[in-house]
C-alpha positions in Angstrom: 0.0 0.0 0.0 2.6 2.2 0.5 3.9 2.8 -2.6 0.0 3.6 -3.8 0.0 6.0 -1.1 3.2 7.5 -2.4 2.0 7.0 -6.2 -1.5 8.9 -5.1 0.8 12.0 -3.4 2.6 12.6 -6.0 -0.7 13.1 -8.5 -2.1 15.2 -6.2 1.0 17.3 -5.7 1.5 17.7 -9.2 -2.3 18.5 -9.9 -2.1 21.5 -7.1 1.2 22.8 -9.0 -0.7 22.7 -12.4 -3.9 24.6 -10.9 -1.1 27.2 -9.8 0.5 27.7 -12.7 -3.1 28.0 -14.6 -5.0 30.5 -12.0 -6.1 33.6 -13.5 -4.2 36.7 -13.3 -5.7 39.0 -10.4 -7.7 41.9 -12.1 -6.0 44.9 -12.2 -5.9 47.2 -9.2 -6.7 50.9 -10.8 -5.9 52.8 -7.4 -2.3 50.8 -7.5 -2.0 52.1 -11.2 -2.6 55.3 -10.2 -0.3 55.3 -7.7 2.7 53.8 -10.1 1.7 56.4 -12.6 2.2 59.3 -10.2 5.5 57.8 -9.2 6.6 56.7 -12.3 5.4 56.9 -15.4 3.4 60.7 -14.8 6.9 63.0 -15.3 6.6 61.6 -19.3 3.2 60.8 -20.3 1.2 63.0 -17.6 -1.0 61.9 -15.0 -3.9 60.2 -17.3 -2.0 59.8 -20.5 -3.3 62.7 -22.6 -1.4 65.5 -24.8 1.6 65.4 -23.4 5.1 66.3 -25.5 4.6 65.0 -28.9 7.9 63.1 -28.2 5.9 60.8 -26.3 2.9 58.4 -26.8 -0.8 59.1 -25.8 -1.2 56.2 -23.6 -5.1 57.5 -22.7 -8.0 54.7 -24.1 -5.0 52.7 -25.0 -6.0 48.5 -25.3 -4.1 47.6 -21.6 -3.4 44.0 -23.4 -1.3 46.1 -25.8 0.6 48.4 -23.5 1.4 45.0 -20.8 3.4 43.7 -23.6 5.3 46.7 -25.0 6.2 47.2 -21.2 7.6 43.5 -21.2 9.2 43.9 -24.5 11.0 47.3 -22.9 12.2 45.1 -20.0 13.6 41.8 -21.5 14.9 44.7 -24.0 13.1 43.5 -27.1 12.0 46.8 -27.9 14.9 49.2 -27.4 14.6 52.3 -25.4 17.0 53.2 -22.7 14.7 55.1 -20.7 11.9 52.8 -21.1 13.9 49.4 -19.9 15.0 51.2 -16.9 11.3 52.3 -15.9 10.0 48.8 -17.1 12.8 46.7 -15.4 11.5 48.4 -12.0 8.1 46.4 -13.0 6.6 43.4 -11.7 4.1 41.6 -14.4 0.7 43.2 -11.7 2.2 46.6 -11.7 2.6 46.7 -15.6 -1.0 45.3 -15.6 -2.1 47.8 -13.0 -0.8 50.5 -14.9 -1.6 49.7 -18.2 -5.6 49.0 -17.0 -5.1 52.8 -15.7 -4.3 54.5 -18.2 -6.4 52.2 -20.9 -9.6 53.5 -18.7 -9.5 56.8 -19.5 -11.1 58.2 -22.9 -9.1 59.4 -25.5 -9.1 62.9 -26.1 -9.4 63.8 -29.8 -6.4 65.3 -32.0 -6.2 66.6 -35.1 -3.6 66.5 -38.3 -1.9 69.8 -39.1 -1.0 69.6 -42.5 -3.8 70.2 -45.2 -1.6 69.4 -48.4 -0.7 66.0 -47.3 -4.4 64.9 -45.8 -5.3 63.1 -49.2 -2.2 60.7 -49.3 -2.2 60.0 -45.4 -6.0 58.9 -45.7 -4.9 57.2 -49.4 -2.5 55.5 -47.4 -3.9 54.8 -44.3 -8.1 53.8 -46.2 -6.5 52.4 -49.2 -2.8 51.6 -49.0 -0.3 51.5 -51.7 -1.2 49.0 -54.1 1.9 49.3 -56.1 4.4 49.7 -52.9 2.5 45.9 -51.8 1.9 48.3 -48.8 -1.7 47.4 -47.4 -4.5 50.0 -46.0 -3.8 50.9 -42.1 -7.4 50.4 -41.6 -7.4 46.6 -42.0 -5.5 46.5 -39.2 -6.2 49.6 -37.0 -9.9 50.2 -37.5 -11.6 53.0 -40.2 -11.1 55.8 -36.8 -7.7 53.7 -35.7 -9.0 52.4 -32.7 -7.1 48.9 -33.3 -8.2 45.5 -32.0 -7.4 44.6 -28.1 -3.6 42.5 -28.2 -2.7 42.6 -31.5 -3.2 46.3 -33.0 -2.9 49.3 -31.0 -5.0 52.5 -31.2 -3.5 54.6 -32.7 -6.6 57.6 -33.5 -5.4 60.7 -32.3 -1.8 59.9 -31.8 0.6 62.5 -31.9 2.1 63.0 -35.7 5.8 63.2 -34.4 5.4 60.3 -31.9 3.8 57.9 -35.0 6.4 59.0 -37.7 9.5 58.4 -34.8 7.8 54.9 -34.7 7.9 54.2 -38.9 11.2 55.5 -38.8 12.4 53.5 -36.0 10.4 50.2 -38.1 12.2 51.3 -41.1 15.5 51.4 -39.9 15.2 48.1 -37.7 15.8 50.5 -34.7 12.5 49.6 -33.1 12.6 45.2 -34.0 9.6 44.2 -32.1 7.4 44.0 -35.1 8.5 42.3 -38.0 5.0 43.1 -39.8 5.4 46.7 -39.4 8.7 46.8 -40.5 7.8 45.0 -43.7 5.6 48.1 -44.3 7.6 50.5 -43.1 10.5 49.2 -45.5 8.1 50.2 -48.5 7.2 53.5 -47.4 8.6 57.5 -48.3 9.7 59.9 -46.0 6.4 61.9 -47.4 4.1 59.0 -47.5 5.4 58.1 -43.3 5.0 61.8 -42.5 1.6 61.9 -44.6 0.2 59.4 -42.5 1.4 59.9 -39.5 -0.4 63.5 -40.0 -3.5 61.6 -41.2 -3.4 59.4 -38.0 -3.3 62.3 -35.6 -7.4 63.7 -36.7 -8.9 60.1 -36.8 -11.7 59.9 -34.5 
């Protein structure tokens, strides 16, 4: 019997260790991510993620899914950014979620594009794409208004211009690796047609 009862411990052992490793992630605690946004992330991005310096990203009505893996992509340093990987590496896994469900629950404020004599190839590009380039429409990706799909596709509606075009550039030149799709289609594009839609991008609402 007793190497049954030994034979039984074991299962049961290993059965708790699998229900461990499968229990739900807590749900995020939005008084914690306020807290680490005030401490940490508010200096950059301001205290609810809105129109901040145009050298850095709107996080406000941001999908949290998508912002929980660009912070773990800035602290095993797939995605490069100095600044970033030393914010990020400070994070555990429920902070970044506790953030990211912060900032993700407040509504987007709208923007606007600034410059009239590229509108018409920025929404070419962004409704239609560039069939010649092989460069597909933004929109089957990010939504008509560029409010993306949770996980895979962020929003991007209202973004500012300079932030978006840093972010082609940095997929064109391989400087920011983390998305081998968009650097396929960055690859194809112009200085013009990048800063064109980048524009466009910043009036979708």
């Amino acid at each position: 019997m007793k190497p049954f009862h030994a034979l039984t411990l074991s299962v049961l052992l290993a059965g708790s260790a699998i229900a461990a490793e499968t229990k739900p992630a807590a749900k995020p605690d939005l008084a914690k991510g306020q807290a680490l946004v005030t401490q940490v992330c508010g200096a950059c991005h301001t205290a609810d993620g809105s129109r901040g310096s145009p050298a850095n990203p709107i996080l406000q009505g941001q999908h949290p899914e998508y912002l929980v893996k660009q912070l773990q992509e800035f602290k095993s340093g797939k995605r490069k950014n100095a600044i970033m990987m030393g914010f990020a590496s400070t994070l555990s896994d429920e902070d970044m979620r506790n953030v990211a469900a912060y900032y993700g629950s407040k509504a987007a404020k709208p923007g606007a594009a600034k410059n009239k004599d590229t509108i018409r190839l920025g929404e070419k590009i962004y409704r239609g794409g560039i069939l010649e380039k092989a460069v597909p429409a933004c929109a089957g990706c990010h939504g008509p208004t560029g409010a993306g799909i949770p996980a895979q596709y962020p929003r991007l509606g209202g973004q500012h211009a300079d932030y978006t075009e840093a972010q082609m550039n940095g997929f064109r030149s391989g400087a920011r690796g983390n998305n081998a799709q968009m650097m396929a289609i960055a690859a194809r594009l112009s200085d013009t047609e990048i800063k064109a839609v980048s524009d466009y991008i910043a009036g979708l609402r």
